[in-house]
PAVOKE-886973 format. One record per residue: residue number from 1; residue in one letter; x, z, y of N, C-alpha, C in turn. Coordinates in pm, whole numbers, plus 32768, in hexadecimal, padded with zeros to 4 digits. Example, Ala and Ser with C-alpha at 12.3 -4.5 7.8 and 13.67 -1.06 7.14 Angstrom:
REM PAVOKE-886973
{1, "a", {8527, 830C, 7DC7}, {84CE, 830C, 7E3E}, {8528, 830C, 7EB6}}
{2, "s", {8505, 82C4, 7F1F}, {8557, 82CA, 7F96}, {850A, 8313, 8003}}
END
This chain:
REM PAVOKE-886973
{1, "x", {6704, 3332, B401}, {66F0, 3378, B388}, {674F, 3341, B322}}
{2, "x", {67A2, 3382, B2E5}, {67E9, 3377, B281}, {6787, 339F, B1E4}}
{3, "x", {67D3, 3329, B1BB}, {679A, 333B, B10F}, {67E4, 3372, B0C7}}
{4, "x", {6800, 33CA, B078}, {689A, 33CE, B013}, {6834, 33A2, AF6E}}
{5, "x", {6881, 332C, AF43}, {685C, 330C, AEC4}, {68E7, 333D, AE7E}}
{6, "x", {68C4, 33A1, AE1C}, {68E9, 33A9, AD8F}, {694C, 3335, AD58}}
{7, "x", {69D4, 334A, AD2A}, {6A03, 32D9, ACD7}, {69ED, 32ED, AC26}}
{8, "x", {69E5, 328A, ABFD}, {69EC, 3299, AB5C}, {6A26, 3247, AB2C}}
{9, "x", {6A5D, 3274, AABF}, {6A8F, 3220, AA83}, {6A48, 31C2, AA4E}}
{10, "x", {6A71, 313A, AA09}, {6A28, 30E4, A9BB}, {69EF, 3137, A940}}
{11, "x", {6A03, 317B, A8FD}, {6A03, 31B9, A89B}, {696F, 3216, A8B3}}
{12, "x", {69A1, 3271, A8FF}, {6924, 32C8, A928}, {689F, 3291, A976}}
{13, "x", {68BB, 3202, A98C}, {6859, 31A6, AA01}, {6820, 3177, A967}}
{14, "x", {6840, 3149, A926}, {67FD, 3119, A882}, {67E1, 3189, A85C}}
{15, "x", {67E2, 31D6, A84E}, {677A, 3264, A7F0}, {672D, 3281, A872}}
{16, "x", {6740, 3296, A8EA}, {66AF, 32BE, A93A}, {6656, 3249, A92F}}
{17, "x", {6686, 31C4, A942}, {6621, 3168, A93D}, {65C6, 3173, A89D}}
{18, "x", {6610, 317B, A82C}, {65C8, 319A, A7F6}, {6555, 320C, A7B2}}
{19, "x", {659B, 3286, A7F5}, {6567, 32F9, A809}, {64BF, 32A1, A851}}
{20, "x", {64CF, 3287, A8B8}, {645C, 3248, A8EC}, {640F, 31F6, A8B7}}
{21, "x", {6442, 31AD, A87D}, {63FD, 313D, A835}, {6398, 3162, A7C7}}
{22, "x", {6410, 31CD, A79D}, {63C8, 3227, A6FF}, {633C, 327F, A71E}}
{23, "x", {6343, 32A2, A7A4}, {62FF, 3310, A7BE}, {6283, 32B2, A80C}}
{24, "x", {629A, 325A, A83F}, {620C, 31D9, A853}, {61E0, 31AC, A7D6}}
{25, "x", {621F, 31B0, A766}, {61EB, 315E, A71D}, {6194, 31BD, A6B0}}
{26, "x", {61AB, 3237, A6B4}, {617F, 32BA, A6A4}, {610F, 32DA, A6AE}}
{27, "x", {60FE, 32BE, A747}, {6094, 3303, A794}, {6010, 326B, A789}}
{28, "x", {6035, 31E7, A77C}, {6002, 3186, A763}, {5FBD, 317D, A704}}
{29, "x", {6001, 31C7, A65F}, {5FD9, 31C1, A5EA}, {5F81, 3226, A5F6}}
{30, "x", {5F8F, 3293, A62C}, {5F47, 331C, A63A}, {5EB5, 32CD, A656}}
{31, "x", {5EC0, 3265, A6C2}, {5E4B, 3256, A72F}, {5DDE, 320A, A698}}
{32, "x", {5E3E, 31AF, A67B}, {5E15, 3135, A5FD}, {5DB9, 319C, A581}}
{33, "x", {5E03, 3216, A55E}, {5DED, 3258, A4F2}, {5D3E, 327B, A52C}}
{34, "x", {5D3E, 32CB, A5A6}, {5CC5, 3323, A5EA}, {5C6A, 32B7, A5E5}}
{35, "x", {5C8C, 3259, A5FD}, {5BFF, 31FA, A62E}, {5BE4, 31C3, A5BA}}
{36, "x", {5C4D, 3197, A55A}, {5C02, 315E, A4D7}, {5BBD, 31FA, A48B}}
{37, "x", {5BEF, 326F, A48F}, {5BAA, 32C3, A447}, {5B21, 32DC, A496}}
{38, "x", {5B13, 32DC, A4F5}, {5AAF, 32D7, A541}, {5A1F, 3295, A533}}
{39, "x", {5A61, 31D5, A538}, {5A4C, 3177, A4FB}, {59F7, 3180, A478}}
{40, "x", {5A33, 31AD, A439}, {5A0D, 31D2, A387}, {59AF, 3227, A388}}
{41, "x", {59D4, 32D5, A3CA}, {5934, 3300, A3FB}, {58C6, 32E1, A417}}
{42, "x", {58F7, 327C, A482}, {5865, 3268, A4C8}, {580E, 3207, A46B}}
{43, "x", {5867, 31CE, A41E}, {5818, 3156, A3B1}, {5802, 3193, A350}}
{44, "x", {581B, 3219, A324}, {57EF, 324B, A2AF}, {5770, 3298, A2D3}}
{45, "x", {5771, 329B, A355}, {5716, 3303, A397}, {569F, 32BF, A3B8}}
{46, "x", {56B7, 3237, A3DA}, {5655, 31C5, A417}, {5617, 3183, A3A0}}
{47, "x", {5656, 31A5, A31F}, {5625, 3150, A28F}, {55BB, 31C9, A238}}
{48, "x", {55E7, 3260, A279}, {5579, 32C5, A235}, {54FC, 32A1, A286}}
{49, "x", {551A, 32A8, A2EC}, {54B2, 3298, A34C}, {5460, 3246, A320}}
{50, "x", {5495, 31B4, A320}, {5449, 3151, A2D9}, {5410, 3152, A260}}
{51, "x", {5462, 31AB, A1FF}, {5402, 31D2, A173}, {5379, 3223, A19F}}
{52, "x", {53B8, 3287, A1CA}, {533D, 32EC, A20B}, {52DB, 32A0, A247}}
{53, "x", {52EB, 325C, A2AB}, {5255, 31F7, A2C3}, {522A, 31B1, A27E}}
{54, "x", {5278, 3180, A254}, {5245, 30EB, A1CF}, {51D1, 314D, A177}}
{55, "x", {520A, 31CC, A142}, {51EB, 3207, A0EE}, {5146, 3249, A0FF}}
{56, "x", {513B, 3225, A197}, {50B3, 3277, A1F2}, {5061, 321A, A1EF}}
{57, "x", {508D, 31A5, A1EF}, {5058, 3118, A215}, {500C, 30DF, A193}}
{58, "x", {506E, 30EE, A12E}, {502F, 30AE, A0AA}, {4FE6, 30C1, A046}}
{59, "x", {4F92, 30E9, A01E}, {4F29, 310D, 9FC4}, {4F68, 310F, 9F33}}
{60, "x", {4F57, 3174, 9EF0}, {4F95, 3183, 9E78}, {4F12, 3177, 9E14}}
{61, "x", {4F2B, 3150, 9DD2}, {4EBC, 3117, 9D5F}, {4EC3, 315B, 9CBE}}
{62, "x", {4E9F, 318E, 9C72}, {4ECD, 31CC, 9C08}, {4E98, 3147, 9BB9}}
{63, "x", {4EF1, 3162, 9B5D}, {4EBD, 30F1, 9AD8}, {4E61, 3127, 9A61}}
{64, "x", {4E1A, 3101, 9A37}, {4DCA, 310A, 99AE}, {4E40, 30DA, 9952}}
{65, "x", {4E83, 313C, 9911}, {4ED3, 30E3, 98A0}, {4EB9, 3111, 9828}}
{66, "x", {4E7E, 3160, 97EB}, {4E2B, 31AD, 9783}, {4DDE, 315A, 973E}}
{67, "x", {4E15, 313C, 96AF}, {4E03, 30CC, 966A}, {4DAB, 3102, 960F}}
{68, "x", {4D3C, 30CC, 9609}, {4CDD, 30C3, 95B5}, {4CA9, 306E, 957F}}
{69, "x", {4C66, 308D, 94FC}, {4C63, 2FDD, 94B9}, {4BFE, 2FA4, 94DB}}
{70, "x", {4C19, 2F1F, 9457}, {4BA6, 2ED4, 94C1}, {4B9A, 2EA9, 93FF}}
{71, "x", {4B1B, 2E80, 93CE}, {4B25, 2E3F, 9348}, {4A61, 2DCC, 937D}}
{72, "x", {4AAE, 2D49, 9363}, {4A68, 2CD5, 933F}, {4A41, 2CA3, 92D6}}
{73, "x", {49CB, 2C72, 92B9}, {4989, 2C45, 9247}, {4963, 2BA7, 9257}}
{74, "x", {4995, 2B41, 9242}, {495C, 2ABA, 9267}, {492E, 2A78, 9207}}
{75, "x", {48A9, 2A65, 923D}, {4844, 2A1B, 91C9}, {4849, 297D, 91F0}}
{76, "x", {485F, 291D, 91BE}, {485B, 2897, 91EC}, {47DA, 285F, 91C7}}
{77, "x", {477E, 27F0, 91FD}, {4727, 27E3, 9199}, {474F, 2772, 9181}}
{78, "x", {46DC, 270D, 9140}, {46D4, 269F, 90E5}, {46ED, 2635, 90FA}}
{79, "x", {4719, 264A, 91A7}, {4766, 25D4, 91FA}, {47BB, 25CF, 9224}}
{80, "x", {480C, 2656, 91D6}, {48AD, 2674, 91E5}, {48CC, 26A3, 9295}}
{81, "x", {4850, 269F, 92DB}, {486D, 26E9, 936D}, {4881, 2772, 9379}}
{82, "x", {48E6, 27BA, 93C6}, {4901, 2855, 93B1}, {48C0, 2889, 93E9}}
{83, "x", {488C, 28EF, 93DA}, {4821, 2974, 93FC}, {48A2, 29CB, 9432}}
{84, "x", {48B7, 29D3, 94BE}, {4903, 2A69, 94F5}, {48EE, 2AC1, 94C9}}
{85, "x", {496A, 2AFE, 94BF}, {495B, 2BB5, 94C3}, {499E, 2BEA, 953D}}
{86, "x", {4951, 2C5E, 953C}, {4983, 2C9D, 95D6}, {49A3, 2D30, 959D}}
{87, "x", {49F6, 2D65, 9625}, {4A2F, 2DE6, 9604}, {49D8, 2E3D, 9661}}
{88, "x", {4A01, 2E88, 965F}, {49AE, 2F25, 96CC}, {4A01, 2ED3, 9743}}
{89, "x", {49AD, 2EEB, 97C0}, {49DA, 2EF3, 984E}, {4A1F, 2F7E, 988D}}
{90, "x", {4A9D, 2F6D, 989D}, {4B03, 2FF0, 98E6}, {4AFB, 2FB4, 997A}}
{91, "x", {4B20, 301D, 99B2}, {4B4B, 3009, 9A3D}, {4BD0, 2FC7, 9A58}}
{92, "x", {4BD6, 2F5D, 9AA7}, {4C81, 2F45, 9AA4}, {4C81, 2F6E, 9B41}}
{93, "x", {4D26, 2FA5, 9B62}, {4D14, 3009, 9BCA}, {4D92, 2F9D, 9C29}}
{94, "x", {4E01, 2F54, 9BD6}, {4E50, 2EF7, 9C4C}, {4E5C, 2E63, 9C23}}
{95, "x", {4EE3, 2E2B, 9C40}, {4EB4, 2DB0, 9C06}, {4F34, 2D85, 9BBA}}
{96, "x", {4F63, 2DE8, 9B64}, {4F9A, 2DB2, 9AE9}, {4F63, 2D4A, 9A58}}
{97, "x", {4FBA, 2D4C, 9A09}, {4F90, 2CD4, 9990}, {4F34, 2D5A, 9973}}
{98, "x", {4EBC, 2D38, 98E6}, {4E6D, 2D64, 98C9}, {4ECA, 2D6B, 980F}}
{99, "x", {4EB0, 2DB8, 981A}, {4F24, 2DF2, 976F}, {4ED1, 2DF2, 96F7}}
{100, "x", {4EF5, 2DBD, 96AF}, {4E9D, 2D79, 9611}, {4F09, 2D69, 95B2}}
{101, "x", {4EDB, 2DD8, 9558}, {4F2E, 2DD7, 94C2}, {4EE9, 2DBB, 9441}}
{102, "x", {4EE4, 2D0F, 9421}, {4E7C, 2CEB, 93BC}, {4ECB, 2D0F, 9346}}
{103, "x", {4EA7, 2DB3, 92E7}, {4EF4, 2DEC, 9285}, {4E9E, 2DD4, 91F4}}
{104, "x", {4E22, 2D7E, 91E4}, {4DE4, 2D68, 9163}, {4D97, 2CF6, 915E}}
{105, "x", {4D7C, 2CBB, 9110}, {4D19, 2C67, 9120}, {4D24, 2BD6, 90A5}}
{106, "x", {4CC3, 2BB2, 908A}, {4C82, 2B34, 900D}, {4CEB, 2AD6, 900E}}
{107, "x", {4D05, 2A9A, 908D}, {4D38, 2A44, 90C1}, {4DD0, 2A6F, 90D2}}
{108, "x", {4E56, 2A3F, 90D1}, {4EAC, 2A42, 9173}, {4ECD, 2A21, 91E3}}
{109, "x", {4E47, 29FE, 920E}, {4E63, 29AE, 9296}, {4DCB, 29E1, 92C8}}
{110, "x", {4D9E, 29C5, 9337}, {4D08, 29CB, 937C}, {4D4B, 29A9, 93F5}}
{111, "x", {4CB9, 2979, 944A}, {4CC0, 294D, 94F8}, {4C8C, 29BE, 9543}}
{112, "x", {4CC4, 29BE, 95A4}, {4CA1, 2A58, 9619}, {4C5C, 2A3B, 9685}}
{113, "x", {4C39, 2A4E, 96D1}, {4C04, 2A33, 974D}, {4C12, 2B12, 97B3}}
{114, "x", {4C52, 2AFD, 9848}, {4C45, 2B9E, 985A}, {4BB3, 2B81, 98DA}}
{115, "x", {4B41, 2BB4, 98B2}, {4AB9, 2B9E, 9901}, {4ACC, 2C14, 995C}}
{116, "x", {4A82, 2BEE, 9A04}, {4A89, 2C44, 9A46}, {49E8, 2C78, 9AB4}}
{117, "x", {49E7, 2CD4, 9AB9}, {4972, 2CD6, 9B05}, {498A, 2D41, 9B65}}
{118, "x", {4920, 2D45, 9BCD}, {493B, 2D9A, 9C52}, {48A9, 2DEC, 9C87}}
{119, "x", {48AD, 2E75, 9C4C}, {484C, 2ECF, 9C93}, {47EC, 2ED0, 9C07}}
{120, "x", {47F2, 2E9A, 9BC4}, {4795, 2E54, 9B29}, {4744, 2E03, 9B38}}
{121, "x", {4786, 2DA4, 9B8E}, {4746, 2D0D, 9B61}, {4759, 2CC9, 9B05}}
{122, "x", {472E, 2C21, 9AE4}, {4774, 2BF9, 9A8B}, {47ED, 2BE4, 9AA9}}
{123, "x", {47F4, 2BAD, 9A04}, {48AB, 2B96, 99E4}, {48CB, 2AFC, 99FE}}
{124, "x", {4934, 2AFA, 9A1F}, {49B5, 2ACD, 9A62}, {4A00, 2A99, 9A02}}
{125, "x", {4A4C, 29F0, 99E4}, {4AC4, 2A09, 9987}, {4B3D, 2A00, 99EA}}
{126, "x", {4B83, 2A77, 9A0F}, {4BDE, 2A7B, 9A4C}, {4C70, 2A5C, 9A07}}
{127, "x", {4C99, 2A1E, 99B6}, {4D02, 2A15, 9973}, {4D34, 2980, 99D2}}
{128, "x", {4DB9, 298D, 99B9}, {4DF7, 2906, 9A15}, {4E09, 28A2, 99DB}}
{129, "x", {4DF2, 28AE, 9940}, {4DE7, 2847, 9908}, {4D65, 281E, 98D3}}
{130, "x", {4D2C, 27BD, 9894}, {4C97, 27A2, 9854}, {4C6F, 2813, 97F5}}
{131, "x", {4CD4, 2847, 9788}, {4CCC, 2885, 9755}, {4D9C, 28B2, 9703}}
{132, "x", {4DAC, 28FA, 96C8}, {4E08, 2906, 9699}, {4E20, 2921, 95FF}}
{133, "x", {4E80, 290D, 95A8}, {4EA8, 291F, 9511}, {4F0A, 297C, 950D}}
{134, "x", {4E9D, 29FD, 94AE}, {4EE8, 2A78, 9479}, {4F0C, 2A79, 93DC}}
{135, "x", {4F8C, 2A67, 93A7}, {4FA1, 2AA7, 9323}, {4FB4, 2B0E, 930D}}
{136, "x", {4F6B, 2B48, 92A1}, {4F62, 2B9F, 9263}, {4FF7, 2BF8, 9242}}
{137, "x", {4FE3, 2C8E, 9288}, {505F, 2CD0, 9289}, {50DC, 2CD7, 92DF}}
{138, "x", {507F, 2C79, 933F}, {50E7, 2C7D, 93E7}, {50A4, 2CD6, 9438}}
{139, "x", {50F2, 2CEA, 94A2}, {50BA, 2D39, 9537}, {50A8, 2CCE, 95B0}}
{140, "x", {5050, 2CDB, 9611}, {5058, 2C73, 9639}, {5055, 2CA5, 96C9}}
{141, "x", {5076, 2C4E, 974F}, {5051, 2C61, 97DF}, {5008, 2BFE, 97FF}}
{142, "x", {4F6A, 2C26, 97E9}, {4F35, 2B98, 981E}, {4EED, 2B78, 989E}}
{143, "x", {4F6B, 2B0A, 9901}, {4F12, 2B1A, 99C8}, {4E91, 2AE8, 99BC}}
{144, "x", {4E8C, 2B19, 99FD}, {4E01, 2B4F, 9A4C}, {4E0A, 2B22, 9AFD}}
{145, "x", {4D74, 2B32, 9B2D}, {4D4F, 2B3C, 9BA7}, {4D06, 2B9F, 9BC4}}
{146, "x", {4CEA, 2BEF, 9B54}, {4C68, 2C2D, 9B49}, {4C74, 2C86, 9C15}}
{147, "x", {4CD1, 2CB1, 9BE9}, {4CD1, 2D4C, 9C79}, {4CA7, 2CBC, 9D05}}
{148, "x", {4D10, 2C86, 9CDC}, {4D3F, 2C3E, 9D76}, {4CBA, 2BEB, 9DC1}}
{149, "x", {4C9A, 2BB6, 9D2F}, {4BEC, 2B63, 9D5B}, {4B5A, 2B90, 9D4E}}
{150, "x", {4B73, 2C44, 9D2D}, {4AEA, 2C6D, 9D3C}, {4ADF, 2CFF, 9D89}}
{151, "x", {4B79, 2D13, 9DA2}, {4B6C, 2DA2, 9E0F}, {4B74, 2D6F, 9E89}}
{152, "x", {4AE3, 2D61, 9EE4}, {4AE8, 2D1F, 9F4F}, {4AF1, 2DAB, 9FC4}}
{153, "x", {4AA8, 2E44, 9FAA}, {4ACC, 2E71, 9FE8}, {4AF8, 2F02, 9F83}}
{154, "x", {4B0D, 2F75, 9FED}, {4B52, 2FF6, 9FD9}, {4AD2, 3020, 9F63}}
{155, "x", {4A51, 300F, 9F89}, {49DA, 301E, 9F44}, {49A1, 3002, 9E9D}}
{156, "x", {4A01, 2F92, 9E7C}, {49ED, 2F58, 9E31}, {4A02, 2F6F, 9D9E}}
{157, "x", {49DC, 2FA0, 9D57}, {4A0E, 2F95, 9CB1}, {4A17, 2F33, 9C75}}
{158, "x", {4AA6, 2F20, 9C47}, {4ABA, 2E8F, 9BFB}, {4AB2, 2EC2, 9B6F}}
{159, "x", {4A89, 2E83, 9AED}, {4A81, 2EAA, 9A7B}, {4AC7, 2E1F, 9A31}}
{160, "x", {4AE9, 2E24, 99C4}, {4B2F, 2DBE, 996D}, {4AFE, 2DCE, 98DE}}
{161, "x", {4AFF, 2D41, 9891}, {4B00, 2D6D, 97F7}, {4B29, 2CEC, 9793}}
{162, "x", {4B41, 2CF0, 9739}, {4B80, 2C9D, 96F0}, {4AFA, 2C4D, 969C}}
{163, "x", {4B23, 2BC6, 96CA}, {4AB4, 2B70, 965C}, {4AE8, 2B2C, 9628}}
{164, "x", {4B02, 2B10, 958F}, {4B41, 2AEC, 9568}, {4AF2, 2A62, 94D4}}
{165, "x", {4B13, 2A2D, 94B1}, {4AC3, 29B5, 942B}, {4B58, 296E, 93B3}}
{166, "x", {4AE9, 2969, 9357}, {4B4A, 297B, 92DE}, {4B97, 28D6, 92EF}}
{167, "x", {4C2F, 28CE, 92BA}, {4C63, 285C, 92B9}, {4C4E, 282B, 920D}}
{168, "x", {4C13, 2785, 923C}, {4BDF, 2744, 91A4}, {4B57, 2773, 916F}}
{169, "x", {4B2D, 273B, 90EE}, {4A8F, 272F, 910E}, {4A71, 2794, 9066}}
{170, "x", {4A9E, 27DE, 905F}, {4A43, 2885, 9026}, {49D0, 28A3, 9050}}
{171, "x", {4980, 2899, 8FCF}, {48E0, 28D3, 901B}, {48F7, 2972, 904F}}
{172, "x", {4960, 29B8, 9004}, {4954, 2A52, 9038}, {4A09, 2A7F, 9045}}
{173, "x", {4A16, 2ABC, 909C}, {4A88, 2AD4, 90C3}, {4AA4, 2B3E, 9124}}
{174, "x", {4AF6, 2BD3, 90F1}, {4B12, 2C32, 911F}, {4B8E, 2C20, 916E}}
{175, "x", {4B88, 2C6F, 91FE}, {4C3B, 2C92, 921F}, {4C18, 2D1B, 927B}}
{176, "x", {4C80, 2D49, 9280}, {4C58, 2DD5, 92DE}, {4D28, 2E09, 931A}}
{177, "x", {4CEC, 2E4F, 9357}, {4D82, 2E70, 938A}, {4D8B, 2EFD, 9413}}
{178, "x", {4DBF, 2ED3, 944E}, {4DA1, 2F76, 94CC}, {4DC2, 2EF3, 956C}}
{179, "x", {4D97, 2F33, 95BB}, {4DAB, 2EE1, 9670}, {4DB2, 2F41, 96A7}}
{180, "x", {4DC3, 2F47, 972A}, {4DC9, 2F73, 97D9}, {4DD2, 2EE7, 982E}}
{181, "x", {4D67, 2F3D, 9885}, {4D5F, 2EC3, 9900}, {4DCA, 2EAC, 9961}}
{182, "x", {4E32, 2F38, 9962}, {4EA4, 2F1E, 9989}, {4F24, 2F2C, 9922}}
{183, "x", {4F73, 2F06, 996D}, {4FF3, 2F30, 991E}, {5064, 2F82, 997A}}
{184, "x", {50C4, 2FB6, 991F}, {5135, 2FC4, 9948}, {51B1, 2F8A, 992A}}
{185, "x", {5189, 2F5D, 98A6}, {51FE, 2F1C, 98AD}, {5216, 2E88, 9895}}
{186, "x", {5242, 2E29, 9876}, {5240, 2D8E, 9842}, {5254, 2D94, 97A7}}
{187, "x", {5220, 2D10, 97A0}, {521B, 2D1F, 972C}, {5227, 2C7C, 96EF}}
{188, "x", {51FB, 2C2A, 96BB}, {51CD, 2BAA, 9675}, {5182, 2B6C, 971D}}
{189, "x", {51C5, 2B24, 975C}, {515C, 2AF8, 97C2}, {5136, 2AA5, 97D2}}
{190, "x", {5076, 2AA9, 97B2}, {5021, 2A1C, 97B2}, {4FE5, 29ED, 9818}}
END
């Protein structure tokens, strides 16, 4: 069997080789382009997916953020010990700060406490601190445990309310202002 190979010049042997080269490297990038766009699909496709379940999975909670006031009256007596005031009990529905805007009051300052109870038992001082210091004409975010340490099941109604006692020793002393047991937004955080 005879072969007959083709002669070329040097000239024309350098443009077919690269003719070839160009056209592998072509079809390579082509391959590179398909699989990373592919790639990108399938992860954009595999990340809805994952919203979409997450989204089946997780319980959405509405917030109480509907601010209504709250107005305290603290009588001290004759041994300078404070007499609480308490606010109405709301429902708190997740477990954001509990929102307090102390906008009047005798004083500029008073102590807070956010009380919690479950189903209407007693109250709870769920605040993370002993108590906390509000001046007069701030907004405040004040944590809480309330949701986390008294919604034990799906069943459960958690309620919240503000107790609050006058700072310094006034036999009589007004403050009042508006709350929600949740929030939306931040604010002053105690």
């Amino acid at each position: 069997m005879i072969v007959i190979v083709p002669h070329f010049s040097t000239a024309e042997k350098a443009q077919n080789v690269l003719h070839k080269n160009t056209r592998r490297k072509l079809i390579i990038l082509k391959r590179v382009v398909s699989n990373d766009k592919a790639h990108k699909s399938s992860g954009i496709f595999m990340a809805a997916m994952m919203a979409v379940s997450t989204a089946a999975m997780v319980p959405v909670n509405a917030a109480n953020t509907t601010d209504y006031g709250w107005a305290f009256s603290f009588k001290n007596d004759v041994f300078h010990q404070h007499i609480y005031s308490y606010s109405d009990a709301r429902t708190k529905q997740n477990t954001t700060s509990v929102y307090v805007y102390f906008q009047k009051g005798d004083s500029n300052y008073m102590h807070l406490q956010t009380m919690g109870r479950r189903n209407g038992g007693g109250w709870n001082n769920c605040i993370l601190k002993s108590n906390v210091y509000l001046a007069k004409g701030n907004q405040y975010s004040v944590q809480n445990n309330i949701y986390e340490a008294l919604k034990l099941n799906s069943s459960d109604t958690v309620q919240a309310a503000l107790r609050g006692n006058a700072d310094g020793m006034k036999a009589f002393l007004d403050a009042s202002g508006v709350w929600s047991p949740d929030s939306a937004r931040t604010y002053i955080v105690v």
